[in-house]
N, C-alpha and C positions, 0 to 999 in steps of 0.2 A: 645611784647606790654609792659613789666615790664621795658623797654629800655628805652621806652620814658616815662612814669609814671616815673622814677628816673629823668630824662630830664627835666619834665616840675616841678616837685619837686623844684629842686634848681634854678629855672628859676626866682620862685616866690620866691622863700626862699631866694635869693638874695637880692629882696629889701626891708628887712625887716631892714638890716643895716641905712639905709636911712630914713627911720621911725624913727628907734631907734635913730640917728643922732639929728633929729625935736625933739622929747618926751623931751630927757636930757639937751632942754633950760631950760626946766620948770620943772624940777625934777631930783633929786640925784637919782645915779645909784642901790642904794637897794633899797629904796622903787618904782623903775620904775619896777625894778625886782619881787616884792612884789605884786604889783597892777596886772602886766600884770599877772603872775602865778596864785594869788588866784583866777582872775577872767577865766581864763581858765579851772582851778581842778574842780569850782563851775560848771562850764557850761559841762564839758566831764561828772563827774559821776554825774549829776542832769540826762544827756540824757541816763549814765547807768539805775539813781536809775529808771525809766519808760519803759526803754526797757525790764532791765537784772537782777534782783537781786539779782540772786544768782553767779553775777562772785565777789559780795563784800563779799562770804566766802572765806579768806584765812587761811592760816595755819599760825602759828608765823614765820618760817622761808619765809613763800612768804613776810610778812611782812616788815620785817625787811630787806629784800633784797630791797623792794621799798623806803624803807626811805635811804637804802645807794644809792638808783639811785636817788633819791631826792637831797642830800648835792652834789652828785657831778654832775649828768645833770644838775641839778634845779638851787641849791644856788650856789656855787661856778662857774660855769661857766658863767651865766649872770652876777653875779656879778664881774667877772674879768674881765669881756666882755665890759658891759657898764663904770667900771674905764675906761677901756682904751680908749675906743671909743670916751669919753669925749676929749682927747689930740691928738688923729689921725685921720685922715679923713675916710668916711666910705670903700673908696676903699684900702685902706693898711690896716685895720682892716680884710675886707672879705679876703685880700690875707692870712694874716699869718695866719689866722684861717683855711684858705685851707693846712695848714698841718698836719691837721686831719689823713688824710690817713696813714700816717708815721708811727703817734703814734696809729692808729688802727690795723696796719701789726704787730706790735710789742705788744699790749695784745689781738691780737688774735689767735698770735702765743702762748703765756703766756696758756691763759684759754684754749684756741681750738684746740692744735697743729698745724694748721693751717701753711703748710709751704710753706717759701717765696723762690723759686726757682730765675734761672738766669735768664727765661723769662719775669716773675714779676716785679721784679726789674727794668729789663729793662724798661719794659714796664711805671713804676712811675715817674722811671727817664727822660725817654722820655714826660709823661704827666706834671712833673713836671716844666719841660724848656719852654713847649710850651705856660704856660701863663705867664710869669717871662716878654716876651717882651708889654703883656696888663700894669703891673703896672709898664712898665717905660715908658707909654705914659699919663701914671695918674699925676696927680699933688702933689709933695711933701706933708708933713703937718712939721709942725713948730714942732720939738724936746723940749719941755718944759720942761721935768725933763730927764736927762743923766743920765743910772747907769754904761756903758762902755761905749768905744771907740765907738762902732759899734751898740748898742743895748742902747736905752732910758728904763723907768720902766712902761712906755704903753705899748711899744712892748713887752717887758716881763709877762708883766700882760696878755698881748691878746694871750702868746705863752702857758701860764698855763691856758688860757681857751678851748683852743682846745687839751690838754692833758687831762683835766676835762670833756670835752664832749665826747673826744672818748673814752673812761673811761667809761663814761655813756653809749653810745652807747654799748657797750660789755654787761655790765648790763641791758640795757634794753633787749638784743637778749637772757640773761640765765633766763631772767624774763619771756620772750612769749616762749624760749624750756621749760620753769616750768610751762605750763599751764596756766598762766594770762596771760588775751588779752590785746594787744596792748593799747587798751582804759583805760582800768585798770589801768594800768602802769604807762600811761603817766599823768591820770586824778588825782592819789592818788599823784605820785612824785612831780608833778606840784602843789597839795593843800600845803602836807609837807613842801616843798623847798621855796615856797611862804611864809608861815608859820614864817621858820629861818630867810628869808629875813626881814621882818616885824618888828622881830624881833631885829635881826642887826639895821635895821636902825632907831627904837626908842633908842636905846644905840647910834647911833654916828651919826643921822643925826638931821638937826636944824628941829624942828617940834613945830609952830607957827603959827594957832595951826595943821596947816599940813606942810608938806614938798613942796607944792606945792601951789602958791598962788594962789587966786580969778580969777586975769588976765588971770593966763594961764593954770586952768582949763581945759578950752573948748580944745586948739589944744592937751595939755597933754592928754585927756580923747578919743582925734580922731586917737591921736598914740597910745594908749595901743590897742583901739578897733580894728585899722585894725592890729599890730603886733598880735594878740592876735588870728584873725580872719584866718591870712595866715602862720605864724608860729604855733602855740599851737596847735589849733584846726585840719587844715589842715595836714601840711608839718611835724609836731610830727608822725601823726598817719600814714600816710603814708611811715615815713622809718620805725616804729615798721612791717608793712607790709611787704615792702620790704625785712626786715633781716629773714623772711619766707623765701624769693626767693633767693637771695643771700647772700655771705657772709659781713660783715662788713668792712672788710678788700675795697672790690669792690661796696660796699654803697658809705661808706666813700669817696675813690679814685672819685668816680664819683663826687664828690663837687669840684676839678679842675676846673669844666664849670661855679662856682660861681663868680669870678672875672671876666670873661668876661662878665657873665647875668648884672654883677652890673654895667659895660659900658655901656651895652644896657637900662640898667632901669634908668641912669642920661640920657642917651638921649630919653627916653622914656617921665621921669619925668622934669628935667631940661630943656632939649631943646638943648642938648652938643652932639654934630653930631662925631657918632663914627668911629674910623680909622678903615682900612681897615687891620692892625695890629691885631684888635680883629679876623677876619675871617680866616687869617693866622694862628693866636693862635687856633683858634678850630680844624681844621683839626690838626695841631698837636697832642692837648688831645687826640682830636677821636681816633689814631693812636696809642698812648702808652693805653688808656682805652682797646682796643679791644687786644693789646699783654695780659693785663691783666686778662681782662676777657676771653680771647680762653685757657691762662695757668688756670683758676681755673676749665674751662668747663673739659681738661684737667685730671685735680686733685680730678675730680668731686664732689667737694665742691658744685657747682651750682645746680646738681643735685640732688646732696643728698637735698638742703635743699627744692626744689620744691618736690620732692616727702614726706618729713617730714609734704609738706604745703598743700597736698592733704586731709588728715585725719581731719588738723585742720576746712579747708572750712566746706565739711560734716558733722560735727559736728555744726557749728553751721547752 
């Protein structure tokens, strides 16, 4: 069941690129960053401070571990997210951010030991290929600033946001093994990170007397609410969930099926009739996702972490 809850996860969590796409006519990429976060941190511990009030005692060091999953989930990842997104189109944005997994293999081998055998491997490489032919049925985007041959300063910008969130991801998984819940987490990094953002962009954004004018308001105020509604709220607290049941490393890797969801949601959204190219690309993922996940069942990583997520249910 935790198979398809990751499944339907990134299904939605795909088309939040597209939202975010719409939001950045009408507003510079901090303060979108800024709005959408504050207004989520307000809304997760407003529904803590009523349920739960005592998950807001933490010790200094839970503290201080959530403000460092702040600067780099929160501020720095949207905010290198949305640069970029501004100059690429949303489907090569959601590609290269699908190399999350890479850099989640690699710190959570760091912090976790977490090791990456030959089946693994295979296994990413294999999932890795299989949506490489979805973004070359996708439409280019115009290259605006060059900093090499082969890579512009968008794609770079959007390659150090998926190093920033997987990053995050790790910190958020020693933050729920430290005893705050998932909500916690993600409701204080998201106020903090919001916060820095706001901040940033009264330093370097034109604010007149907002960053966002009168006109466009309304659709700006309808992209933060649904990014805010299916990302933050939702699809946040569901992978803090998830990294209960598995490892990060096989979270992560499951966002593979992010570029093909984003085909399905322009022809969901758009009305852009998908190739039969994407159905081909799934069965592939599927194929290298399950070498990956049969190697951690395997290494019983999986295990370990559902029985760690036994204690926590009961609990509360």
């Amino acid at each position: 069941m935790s198979i398809f809850i990751l499944v339907f996860m990134y299904a939605i969590w795909s088309s939040v690129f597209s939202f975010a796409k719409i939001a950045l006519e009408h507003s510079p990429p901090l303060f979108l960053t800024a709005a959408r976060m504050l207004l989520a941190g307000v809304i997760l511990l407003s529904f803590l401070a009523l349920r739960n009030r005592s998950v807001f005692k933490l010790t200094l060091k839970q503290f201080l571990s959530l403000c460092l999953l702040a600067v780099f989930s929160i501020y720095l990842t949207n905010a290198f997210e949305f640069w970029s997104l501004q100059h690429l189109t949303a489907a090569k944005t959601c590609f290269i951010y699908s190399l999350c997994p890479f850099f989640s293999a690699l710190f959570s081998y760091l912090h976790f030991g977490e090791k990456m055998n030959g089946r693994k491997w295979l296994g990413m490489a294999i999932g890795f290929a299989g949506f490489i032919p979805v973004l070359a049925i996708q439409k280019g985007s115009s290259e605006l600033l060059t900093s090499f041959s082969f890579l512009s300063w968008p794609e770079l910008a959007m390659i150090a946001a998926a190093l920033c969130t997987s990053y995050g991801w790790i910190l958020l998984r020693v933050a729920v093994k430290d005893s705050i819940s998932p909500l916690m987490a993600n409701g204080t990094s998201m106020l903090i990170g919001g916060l820095i953002a706001l901040f940033h962009s009264y330093l370097v954004e034109a604010w007149n007397p907002f960053p966002v004018s009168a006109s466009g308001f309304l659709p700006f105020a309808q992209g933060i609410l649904i990014m805010t509604l299916i990302s933050n709220i939702l699809c946040y607290n569901l992978y803090g969930m998830m990294l209960k049941r598995f490892t990060a490393t096989f979270v992560s890797f499951m966002g593979l099926f992010s570029p093909i969801f984003a085909s399905l949601n322009a022809w969901i959204f758009l009305g852009e009739q998908p190739s039969p190219v994407i159905f081909i690309s799934t069965a592939i993922v599927s194929l290298g996702l399950w070498m990956v996940y049969s190697a951690e069942l395997r290494q019983g990583y999986i295990i370990k972490a559902q029985q760690k997520a036994v204690p926590a249910e009961i609990e509360r």
